[in-house]
C-alpha positions as CSV (number, residue, x, y, z in Angstrom):
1,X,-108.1,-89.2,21.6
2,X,-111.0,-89.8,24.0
3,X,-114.3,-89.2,24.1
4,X,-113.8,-86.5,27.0
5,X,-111.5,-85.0,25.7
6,X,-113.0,-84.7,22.0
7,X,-116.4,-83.0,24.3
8,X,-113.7,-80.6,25.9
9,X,-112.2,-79.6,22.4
10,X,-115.9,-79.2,21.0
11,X,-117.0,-77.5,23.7
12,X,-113.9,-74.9,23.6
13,X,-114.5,-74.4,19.9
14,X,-118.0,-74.1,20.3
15,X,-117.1,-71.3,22.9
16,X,-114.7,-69.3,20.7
17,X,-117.3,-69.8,17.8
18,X,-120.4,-68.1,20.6
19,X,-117.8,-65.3,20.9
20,X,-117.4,-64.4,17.2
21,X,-121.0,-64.6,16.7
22,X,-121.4,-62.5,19.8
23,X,-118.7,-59.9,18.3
24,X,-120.1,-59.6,15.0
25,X,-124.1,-59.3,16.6
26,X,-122.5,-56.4,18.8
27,X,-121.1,-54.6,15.8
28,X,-124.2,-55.1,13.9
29,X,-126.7,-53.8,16.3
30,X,-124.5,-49.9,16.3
31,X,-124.2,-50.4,12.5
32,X,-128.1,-50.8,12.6
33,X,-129.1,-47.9,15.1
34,X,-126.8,-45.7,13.6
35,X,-127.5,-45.6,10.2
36,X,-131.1,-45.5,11.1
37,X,-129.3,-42.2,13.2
38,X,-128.7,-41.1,9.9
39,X,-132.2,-41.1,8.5
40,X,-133.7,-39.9,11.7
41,X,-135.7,-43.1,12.3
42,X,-135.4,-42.9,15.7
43,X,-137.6,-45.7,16.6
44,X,-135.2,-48.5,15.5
45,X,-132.2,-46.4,16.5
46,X,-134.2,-46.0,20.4
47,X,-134.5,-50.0,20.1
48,X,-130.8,-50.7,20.4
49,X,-130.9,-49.3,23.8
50,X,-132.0,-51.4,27.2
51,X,-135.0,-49.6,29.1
52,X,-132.6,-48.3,31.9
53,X,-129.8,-47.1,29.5
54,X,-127.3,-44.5,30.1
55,X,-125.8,-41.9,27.5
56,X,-122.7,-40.0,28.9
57,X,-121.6,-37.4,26.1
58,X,-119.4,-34.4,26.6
59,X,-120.5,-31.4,26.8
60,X,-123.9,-33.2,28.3
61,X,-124.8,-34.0,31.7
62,X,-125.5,-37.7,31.9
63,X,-128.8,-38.7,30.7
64,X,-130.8,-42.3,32.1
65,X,-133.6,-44.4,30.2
66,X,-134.6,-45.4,26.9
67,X,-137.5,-42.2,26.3
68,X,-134.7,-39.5,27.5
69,X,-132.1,-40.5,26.0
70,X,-134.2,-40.8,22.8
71,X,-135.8,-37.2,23.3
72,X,-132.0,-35.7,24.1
73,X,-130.9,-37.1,20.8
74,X,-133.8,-36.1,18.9
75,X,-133.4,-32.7,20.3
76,X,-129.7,-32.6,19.3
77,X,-130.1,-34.0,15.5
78,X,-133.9,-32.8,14.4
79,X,-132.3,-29.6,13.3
80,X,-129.6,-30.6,10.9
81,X,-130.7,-31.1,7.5
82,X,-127.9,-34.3,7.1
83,X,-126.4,-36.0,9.7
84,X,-123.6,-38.7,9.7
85,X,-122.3,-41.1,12.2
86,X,-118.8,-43.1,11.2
87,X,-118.3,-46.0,13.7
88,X,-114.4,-46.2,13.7
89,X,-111.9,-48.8,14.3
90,X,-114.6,-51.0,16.9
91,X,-113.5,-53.2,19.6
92,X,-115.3,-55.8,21.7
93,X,-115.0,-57.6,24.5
94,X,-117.7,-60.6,25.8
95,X,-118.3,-62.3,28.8
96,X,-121.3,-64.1,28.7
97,X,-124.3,-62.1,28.8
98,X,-122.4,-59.1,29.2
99,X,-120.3,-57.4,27.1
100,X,-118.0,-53.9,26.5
101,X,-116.6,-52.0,23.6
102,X,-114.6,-48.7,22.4
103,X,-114.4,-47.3,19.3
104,X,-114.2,-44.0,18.1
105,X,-116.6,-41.4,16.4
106,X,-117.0,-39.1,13.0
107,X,-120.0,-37.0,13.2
108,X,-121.1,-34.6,10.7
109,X,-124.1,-32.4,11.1
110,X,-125.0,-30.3,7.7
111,X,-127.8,-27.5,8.8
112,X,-128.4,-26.6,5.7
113,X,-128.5,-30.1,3.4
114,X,-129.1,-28.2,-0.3
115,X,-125.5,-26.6,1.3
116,X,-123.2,-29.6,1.9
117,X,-120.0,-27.5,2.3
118,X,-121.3,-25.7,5.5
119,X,-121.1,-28.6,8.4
120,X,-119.9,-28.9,11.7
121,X,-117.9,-32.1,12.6
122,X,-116.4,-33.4,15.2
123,X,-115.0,-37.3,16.8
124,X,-114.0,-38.5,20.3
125,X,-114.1,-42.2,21.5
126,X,-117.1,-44.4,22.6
127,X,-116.7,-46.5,25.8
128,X,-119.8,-48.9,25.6
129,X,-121.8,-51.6,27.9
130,X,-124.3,-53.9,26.5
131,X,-126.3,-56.9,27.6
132,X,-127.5,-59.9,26.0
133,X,-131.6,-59.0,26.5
134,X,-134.6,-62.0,25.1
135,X,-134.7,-59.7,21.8
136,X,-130.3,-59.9,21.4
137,X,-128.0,-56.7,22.5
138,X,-128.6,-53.8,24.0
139,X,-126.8,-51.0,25.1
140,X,-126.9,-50.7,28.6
141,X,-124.1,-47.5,28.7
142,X,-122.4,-44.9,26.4
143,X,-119.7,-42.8,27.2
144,X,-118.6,-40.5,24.5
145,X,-116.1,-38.0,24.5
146,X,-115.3,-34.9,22.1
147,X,-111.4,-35.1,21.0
148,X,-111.9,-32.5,18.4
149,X,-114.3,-30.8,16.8
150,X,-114.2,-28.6,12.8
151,X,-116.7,-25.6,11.9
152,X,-119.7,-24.0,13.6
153,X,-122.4,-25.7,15.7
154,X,-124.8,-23.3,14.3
155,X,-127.5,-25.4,15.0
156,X,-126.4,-25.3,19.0
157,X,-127.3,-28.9,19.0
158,X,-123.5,-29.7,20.9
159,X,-123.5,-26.9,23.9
């Protein structure tokens, strides 16, 4: 085997290999913003996104930048006593310093958190954008959309 074509077979592993690293950051940065989701700590949840973000979400109109999309969300969850986000059955694609994903959602929203067996749930599928930014990924775009939904919004966090 020659020397050039040892390079080209390093290189090509060493491309897969910048992939699966990039995969697995990707993963890790919506596993970090939303479990901070969970315990309202919107700061590092906020970080994950890129300054001229966009959040699409269902029964929402489209909302642009970091601070609004922040205040929507805040807005939206504040109220419930619990919240949880499952991230479901994630998928990634990378090209360089850009990158997609889908993947679907599991929200539950319990107004009331010393009465766990009132909650209003519901789940749809993510579309999502990110960039490769100087501090790692960030979400550029989300698109989500509700498939189904269980219980009351009492809250009207969802309308």
């Amino acid at each position: 085997m020659g020397a050039d074509s040892e390079r080209n077979r390093l290189d090509a592993l060493q491309e897969r290999l910048q992939v699966l690293e990039d995969k697995d950051a990707l993963r890790a940065l919506l596993v970090r913003g939303w479990r901070a989701l969970d315990h309202k700590d919107w700061d590092t949840w906020s970080a994950c996104w890129a300054e001229d973000a966009e959040l699409a979400f269902g029964p929402w109109k489209a909302h642009r930048g970091r601070r609004t999309i922040r205040d929507t969300v805040i807005a939206a969850e504040a109220p419930y006593g619990a919240i949880t986000h499952h991230l479901l059955n994630t998928h990634f694609e990378v090209r360089g310093d850009r990158a997609t994903g889908v993947g679907h959602l599991w929200f539950v929203g319990v107004p009331n958190a010393d009465e766990p067996g009132e909650h209003y749930d519901f789940g749809g599928r993510y579309e999502w954008e990110f960039v490769r930014s100087s501090a790692g990924w960030r979400l550029t775009r989300q698109r989500l959309g509700v498939t189904w939904s269980s219980g009351h919004d009492t809250v009207g966090a969802f309308r």
